[in-house]
N, C-alpha and C positions, 0 to 999 in steps of 0.2 A: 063054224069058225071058232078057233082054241081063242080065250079069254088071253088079252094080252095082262091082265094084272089079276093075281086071284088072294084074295083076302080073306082070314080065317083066325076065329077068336077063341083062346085056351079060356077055361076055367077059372082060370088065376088073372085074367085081366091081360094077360102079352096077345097084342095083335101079331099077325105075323105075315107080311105084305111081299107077296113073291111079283117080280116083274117078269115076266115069260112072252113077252112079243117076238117072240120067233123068227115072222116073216120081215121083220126088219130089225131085227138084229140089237131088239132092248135100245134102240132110240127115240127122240120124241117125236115118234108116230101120235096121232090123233088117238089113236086106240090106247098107245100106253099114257100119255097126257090124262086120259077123260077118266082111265079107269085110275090112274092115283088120284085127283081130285076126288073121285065118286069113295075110298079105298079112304080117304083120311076124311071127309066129310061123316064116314061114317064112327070113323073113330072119336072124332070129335063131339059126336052127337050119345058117347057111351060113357057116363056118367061115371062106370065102372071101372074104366082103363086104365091101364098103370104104366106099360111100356108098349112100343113097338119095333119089331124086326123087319126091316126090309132087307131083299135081297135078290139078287138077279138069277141066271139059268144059266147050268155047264159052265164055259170060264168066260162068259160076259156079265158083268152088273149092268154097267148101264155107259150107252156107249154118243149120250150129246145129242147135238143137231140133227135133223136128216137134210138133206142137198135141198128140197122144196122149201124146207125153214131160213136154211142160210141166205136161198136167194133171192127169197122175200125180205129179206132184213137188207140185202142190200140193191132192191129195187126197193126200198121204203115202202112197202108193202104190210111189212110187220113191224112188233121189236119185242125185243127177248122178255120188257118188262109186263108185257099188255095185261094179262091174267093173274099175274101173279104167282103163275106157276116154279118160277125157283126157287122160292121162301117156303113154299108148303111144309118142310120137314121140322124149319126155323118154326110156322106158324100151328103147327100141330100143339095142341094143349099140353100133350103128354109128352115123355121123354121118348126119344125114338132112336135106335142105334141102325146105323147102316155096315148091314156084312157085306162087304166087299168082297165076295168070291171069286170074284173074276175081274177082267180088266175095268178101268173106269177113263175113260178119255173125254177131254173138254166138258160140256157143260154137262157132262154123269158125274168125273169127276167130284164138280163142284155144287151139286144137285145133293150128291153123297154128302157132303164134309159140313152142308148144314143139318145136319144130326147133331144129336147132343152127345153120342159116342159113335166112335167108327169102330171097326173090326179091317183089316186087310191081310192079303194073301201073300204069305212070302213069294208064290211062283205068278201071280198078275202083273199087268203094266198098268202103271199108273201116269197120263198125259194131261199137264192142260195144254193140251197142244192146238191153242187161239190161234196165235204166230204161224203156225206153219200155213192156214190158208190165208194170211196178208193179211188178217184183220185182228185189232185188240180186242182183249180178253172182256169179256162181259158175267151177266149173271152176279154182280158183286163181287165177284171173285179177285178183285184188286183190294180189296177189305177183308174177303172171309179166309183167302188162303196165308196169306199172315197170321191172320189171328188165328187159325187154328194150327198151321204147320211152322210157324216162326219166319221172320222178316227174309233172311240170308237166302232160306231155301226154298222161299214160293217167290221171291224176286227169280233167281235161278230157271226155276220150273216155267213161269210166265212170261220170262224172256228168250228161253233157249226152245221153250214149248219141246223137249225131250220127253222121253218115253223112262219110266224108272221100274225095277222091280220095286215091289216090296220088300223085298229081302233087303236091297240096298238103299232103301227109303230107312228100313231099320239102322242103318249101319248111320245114316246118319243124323238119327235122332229123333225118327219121327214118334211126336208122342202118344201113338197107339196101339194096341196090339198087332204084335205082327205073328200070322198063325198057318201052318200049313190048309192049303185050300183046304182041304177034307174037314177042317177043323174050324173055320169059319162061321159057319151059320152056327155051330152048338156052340162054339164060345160068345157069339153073341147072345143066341140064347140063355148062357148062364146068368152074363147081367142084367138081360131082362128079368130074369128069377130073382135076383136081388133084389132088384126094383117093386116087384111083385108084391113083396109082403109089407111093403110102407102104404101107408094110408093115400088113397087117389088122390086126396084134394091136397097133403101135403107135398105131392108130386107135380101136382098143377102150378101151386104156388110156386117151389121150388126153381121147376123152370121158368115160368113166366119174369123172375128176378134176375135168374143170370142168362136170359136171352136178350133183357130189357137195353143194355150199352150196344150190343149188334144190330136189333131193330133200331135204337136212335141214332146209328151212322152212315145206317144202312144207303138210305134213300139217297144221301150227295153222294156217295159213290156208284149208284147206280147211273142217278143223272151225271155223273161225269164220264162213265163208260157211253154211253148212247150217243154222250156231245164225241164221245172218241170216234164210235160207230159212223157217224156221218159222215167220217172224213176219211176214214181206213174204205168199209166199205163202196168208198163211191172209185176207187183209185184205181186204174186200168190195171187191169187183167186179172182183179181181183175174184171175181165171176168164173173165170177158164180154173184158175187154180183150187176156187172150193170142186167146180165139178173134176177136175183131174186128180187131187188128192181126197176125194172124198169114194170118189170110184176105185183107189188104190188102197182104202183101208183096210 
């Protein structure tokens, strides 16, 4: 069985974190879950590190929930915050950029954009598309898409739960690169190269400062999505429409 995450570390300190879960399609399968935990555990644990690159397969990065996640969440079986697994890239020591090569919908999306730099594809779509299965936006992502994409157009995104290019993410305003697909992973790699030759522990500290206002807000906006969750996710027909629009993705 192909590794859904495979992890590999340059010379210079750049991890570089490919997500490849194939048979489900770079969502959070168990297998792509365990292998990023396992993937920044290790990074974390390399004294050496300076940056990292993650990045998804052909023109998916990372594509949210799968139908067994969602339904658990709203049989109250799960919830999005249990493990801690959406903050991993927020909670990683080192600076970490997400190449966006490909599409990114709901909670990849927003999995993506706790990076400390993003990369995107002028020809991907980019969805927080909560809204479209009945149920509000989680993951923090009522807190992180503001603050990283500005108030006007993650309000827009989070309420209309539309599909955007990159291209037109660019047009209007987004403040990251926007780069033809082919060009993605090497122009994140470049700034991982920048990153590279500053000192590890002034890169540790660095981040640890200006992630510090996002971790202290972090947590009432999570507990206010989950208070949201109980009440979206319980509301009939909420169920038929993850499994119909999630079979239609």
């Amino acid at each position: 069985m192909a590794q859904a995450v495979r992890c590999t570390r340059q010379s210079n300190g750049i991890w570089v974190v490919a997500m490849e879960e194939r048979e489900g399609r770079n969502t959070f399968t168990p297998a792509l879950v365990g292998g990023l935990f396992e993937a920044m555990a290790d990074i974390a644990a390399d004294a050496d590190a300076r940056a990292v690159v993650l990045h998804g397969f052909d023109s998916i990065f990372l594509a949210g929930g799968t139908v067994e996640e969602l339904i658990g969440i709203a049989e109250r079986r799960t919830r999005f915050d249990g493990a801690g697994f959406y903050r991993l890239l927020l909670d990683c020591p080192v600076p970490v950029i997400s190449a966006m090569q490909g599409h990114a919908l709901g909670g990849g999306l927003v999995f993506g954009l706790y990076a400390d730099m993003v990369v995107f594809a002028r020809e991907a779509l980019y969805s927080a598309n909560f809204m479209k299965y009945g149920f509000t936006p989680g993951m923090g992502s009522t807190l992180l898409l503001p603050e990283k994409l500005g108030a006007a157009l993650s309000s827009e995104m989070l309420m209309t739960a539309s599909s955007y290019h990159g291209g037109a993410l660019e047009k209007r305003g987004l403040p990251y690169p926007v780069v033809p697909r082919a060009d993605v992973i090497e122009t994140a790699l470049r700034l991982a190269r920048e990153l590279a030759d500053k000192p590890a522990e002034a890169l540790r500290l660095l981040k640890s400062q200006l992630t510090q206002g996002l971790k202290t807000r972090l947590q009432a906006a999570v507990d206010a999505e989950v208070a949201m969750h109980d009440i979206t996710f319980a509301e009939a027909g909420v169920q038929d429409r993850i499994r119909d629009r999630w079979g239609n993705r």
